[in-house]
C-alpha positions as CSV (number, residue, x, y, z in Angstrom):
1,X,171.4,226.0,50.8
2,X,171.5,227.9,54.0
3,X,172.9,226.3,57.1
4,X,169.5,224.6,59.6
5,X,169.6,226.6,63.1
6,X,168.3,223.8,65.7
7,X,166.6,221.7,63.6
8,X,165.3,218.4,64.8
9,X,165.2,215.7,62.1
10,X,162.5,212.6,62.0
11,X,165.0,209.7,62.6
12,X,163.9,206.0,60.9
13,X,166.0,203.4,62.4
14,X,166.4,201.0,59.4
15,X,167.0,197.4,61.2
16,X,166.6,195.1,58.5
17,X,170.9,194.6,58.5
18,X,170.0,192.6,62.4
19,X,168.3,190.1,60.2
20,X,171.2,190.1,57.8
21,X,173.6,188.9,60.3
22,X,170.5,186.5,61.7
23,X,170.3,185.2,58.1
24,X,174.0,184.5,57.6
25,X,173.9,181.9,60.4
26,X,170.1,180.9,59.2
27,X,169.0,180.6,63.1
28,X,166.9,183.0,65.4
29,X,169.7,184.9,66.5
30,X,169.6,188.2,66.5
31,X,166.0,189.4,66.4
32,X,164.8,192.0,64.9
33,X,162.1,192.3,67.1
34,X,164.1,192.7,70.4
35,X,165.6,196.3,68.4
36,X,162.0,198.1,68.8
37,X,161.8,199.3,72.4
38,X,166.1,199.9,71.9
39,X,165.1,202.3,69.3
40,X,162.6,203.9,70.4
41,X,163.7,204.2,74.0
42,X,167.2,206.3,72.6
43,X,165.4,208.9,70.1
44,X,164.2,206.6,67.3
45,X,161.2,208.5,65.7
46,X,160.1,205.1,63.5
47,X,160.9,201.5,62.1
48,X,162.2,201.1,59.1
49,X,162.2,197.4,57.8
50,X,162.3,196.2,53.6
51,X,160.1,193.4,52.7
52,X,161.8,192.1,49.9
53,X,160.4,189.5,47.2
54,X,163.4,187.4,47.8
55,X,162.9,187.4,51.6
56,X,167.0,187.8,51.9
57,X,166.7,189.4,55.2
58,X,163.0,190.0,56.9
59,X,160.5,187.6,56.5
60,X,157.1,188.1,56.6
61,X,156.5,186.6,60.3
62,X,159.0,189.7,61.0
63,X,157.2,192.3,59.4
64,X,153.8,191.3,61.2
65,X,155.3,191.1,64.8
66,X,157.1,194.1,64.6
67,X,154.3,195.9,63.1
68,X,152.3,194.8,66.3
69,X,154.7,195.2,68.3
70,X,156.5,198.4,68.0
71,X,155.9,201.4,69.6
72,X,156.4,203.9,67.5
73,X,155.6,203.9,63.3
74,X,156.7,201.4,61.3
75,X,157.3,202.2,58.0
76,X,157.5,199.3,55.1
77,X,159.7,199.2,52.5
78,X,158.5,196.8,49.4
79,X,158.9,196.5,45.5
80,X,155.3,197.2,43.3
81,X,154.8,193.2,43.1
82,X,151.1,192.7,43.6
83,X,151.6,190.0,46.2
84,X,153.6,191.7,47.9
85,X,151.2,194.6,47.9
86,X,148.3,192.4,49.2
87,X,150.8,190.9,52.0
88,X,151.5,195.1,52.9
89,X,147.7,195.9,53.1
90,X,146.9,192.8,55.3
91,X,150.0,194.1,57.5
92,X,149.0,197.6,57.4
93,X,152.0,199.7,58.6
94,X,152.0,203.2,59.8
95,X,153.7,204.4,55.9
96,X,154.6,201.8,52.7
97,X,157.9,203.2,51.1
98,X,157.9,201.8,47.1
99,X,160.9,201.2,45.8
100,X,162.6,199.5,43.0
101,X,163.8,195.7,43.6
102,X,166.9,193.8,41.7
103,X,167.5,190.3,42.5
104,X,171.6,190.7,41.6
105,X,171.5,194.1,43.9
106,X,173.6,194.0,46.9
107,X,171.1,197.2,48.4
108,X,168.9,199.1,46.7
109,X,170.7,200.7,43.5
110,X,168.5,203.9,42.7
111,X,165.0,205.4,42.9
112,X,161.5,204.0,41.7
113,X,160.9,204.7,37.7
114,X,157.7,206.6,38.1
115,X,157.6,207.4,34.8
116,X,158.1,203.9,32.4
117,X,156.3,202.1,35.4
118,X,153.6,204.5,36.2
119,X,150.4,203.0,35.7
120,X,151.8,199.9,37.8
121,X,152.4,202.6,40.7
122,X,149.6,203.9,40.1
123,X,147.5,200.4,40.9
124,X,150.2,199.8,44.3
125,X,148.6,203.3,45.2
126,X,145.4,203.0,45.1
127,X,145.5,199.3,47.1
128,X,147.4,201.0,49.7
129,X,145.6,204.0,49.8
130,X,142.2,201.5,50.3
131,X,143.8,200.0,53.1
132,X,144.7,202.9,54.9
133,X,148.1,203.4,54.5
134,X,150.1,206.5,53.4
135,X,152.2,205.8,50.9
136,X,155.9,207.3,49.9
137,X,158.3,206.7,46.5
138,X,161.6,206.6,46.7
139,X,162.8,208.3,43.5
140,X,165.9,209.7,42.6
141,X,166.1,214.0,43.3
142,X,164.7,214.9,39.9
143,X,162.7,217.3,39.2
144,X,160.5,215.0,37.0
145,X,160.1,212.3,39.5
146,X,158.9,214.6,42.1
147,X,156.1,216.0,39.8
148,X,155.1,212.5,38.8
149,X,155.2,211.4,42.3
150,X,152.1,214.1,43.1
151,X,150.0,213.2,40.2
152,X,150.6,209.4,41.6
153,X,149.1,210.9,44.6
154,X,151.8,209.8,47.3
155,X,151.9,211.8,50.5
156,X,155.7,211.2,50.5
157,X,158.8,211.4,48.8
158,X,162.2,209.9,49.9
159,X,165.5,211.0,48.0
160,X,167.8,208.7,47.2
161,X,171.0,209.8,48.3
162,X,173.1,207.0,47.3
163,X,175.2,209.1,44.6
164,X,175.5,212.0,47.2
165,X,177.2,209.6,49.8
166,X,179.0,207.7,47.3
167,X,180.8,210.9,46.0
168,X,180.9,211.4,49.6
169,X,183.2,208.5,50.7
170,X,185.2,208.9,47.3
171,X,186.4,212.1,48.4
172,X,186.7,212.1,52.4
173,X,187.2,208.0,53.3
174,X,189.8,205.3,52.2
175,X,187.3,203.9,49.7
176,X,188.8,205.2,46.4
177,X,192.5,203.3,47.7
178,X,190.6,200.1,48.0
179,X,189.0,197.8,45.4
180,X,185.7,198.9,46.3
181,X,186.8,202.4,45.2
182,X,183.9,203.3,42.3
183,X,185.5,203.5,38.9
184,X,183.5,206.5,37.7
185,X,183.9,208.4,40.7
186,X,187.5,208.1,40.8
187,X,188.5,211.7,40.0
188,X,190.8,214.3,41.4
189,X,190.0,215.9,44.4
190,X,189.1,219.3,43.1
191,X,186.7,217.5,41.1
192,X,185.2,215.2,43.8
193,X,184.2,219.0,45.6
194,X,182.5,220.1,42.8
195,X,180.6,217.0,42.6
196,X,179.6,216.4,45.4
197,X,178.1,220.5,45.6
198,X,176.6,219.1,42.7
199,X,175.0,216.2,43.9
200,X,173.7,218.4,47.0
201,X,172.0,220.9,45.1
202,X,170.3,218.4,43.2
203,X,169.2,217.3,46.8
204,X,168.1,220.3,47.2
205,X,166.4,221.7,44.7
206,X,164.1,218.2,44.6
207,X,163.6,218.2,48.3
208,X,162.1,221.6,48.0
209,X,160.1,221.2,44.7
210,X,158.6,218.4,46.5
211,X,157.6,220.7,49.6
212,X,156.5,223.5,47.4
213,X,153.9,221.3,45.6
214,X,152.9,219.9,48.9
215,X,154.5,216.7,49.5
216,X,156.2,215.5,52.4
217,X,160.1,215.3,52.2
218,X,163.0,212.3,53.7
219,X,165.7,211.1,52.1
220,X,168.0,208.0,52.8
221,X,170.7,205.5,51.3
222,X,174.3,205.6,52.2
223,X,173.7,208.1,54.7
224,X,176.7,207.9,58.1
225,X,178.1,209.4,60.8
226,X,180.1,211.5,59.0
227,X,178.0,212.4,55.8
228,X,174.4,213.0,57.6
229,X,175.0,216.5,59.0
230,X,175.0,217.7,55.1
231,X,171.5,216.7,55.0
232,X,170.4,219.3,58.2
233,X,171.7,222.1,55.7
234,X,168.5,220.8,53.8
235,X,165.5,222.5,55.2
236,X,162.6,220.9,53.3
237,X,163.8,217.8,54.6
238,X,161.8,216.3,57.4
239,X,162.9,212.7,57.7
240,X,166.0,211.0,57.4
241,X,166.0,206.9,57.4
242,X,169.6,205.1,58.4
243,X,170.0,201.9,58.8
244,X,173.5,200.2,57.7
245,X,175.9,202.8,59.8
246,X,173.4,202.2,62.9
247,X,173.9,198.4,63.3
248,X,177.3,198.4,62.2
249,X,178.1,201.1,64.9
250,X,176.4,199.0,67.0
251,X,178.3,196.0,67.0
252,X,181.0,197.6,68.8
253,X,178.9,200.5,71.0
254,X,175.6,198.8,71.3
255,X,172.3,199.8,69.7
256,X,171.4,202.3,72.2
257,X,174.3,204.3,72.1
258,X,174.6,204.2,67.9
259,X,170.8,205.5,68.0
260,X,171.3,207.9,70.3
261,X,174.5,209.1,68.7
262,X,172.5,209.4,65.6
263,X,169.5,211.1,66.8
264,X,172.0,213.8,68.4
265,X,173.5,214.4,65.2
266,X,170.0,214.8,63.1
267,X,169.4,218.0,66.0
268,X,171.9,219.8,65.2
């Protein structure tokens, strides 16, 4: 990898976590909706929002007002359910983002199988694809998964970096002294470096397989303040999507100064 010389990153402000703290209260308060001209306003380059099945956080009343609402792109998370698909092409966002769903999950755990659950991809696709919508996976950064993802015939791939910030924490945060240290990451230091290299190259090597073979490149999951100016060393990346770190900044600098300190750092 070779270090990005001014390189502007696509930033996706993920703001499904302001209906997470709506939904722990189950009122109206905070909206999700009163984030979009925040975001946008303070270097937001799109909307991220998850539609889940289990509706734990936006609903679909959400998903259809900020869709009309926002000014810039909204892209739509959501698992390969059918119904859900129908709900995404009557909504008809600016990108659908597929990605695997687990009712027991706390967030999403890894990327899309595109391989045992291809022809059911496959079907998602082709819906979207009628409606008009781009569509993107979110796989894992294998080499396998990107080549599936083009015969799928996605425009888009999205990397999930969840082991990459995981390793990431283990080795520069408090996480491995606390008992939600990860058992199987809890190695010595020395070892932590090599993994994480690891895991970056990995990043790496995917993001720009995908690129070479003509797909377009983000990544997301885990990503922070502190971990995200690893992905700028990663030029076939275009977009990067970040939600948790941004609201949870925000409860103590405001929205408009955690997206604007993010958008600085994805320009570096």
């Amino acid at each position: 990898m070779k270090n990005a010389v001014n390189k502007k990153m696509t930033l996706g402000v993920n703001i499904d976590h302001i209906a997470v703290l709506r939904e722990a209260r189950r009122i109206n308060d905070p909206d999700p909706l009163m984030a979009l001209a925040i975001c946008a306003q303070n270097g937001a380059d799109q909307i991220t929002i998850h539609l889940r099945e289990d509706r734990r956080h936006i609903h679909d009343e959400d998903a259809k007002k900020i869709i009309a609402s926002s000014p810039i792109p909204v892209n739509l998370e959501c698992s390969i359910n059918p119904e859900i698909i129908d709900i995404v092409c009557e909504l008809k966002p600016h990108r659908a983002t597929l990605v695997p769903e687990n009712r027991d999950e706390v967030t999403t755990e890894g990327g899309l199988d595109v391989i045992s659950q291809s022809p059911a991809i496959a079907v998602a696709i082709e819906k979207l694809h009628e409606a008009g919508i781009e569509v993107s996976l979110f796989v894992d950064p294998a080499i396998n998964a990107i080549e599936q993802s083009q015969a799928l015939e996605a425009e888009m791939v999205e990397l999930h970096t969840g082991h990459f910030a995981n390793v990431y924490a283990m080795l520069h945060s408090a996480l491995v002294h606390s008992h939600h240290s990860i058992e199987e990451l809890e190695l010595p230091r020395d070892d932590l470096k090599v993994l994480l290299d690891a895991s970056l190259e990995r990043i790496n090597s995917s993001a720009n397989h995908a690129q070479s073979i003509g797909l377009e490149v983000a990544a997301g999951h885990g990503l922070n303040y502190h971990n995200v100016s690893l992905m700028l060393e990663v030029d076939a990346i275009q977009e990067l999507n970040i939600g948790q770190s941004i609201i949870a900044r925000s409860v103590f600098s405001g929205l408009a100064s955690a997206v604007k300190e993010m958008k600085q750092l994805c320009q570096r």
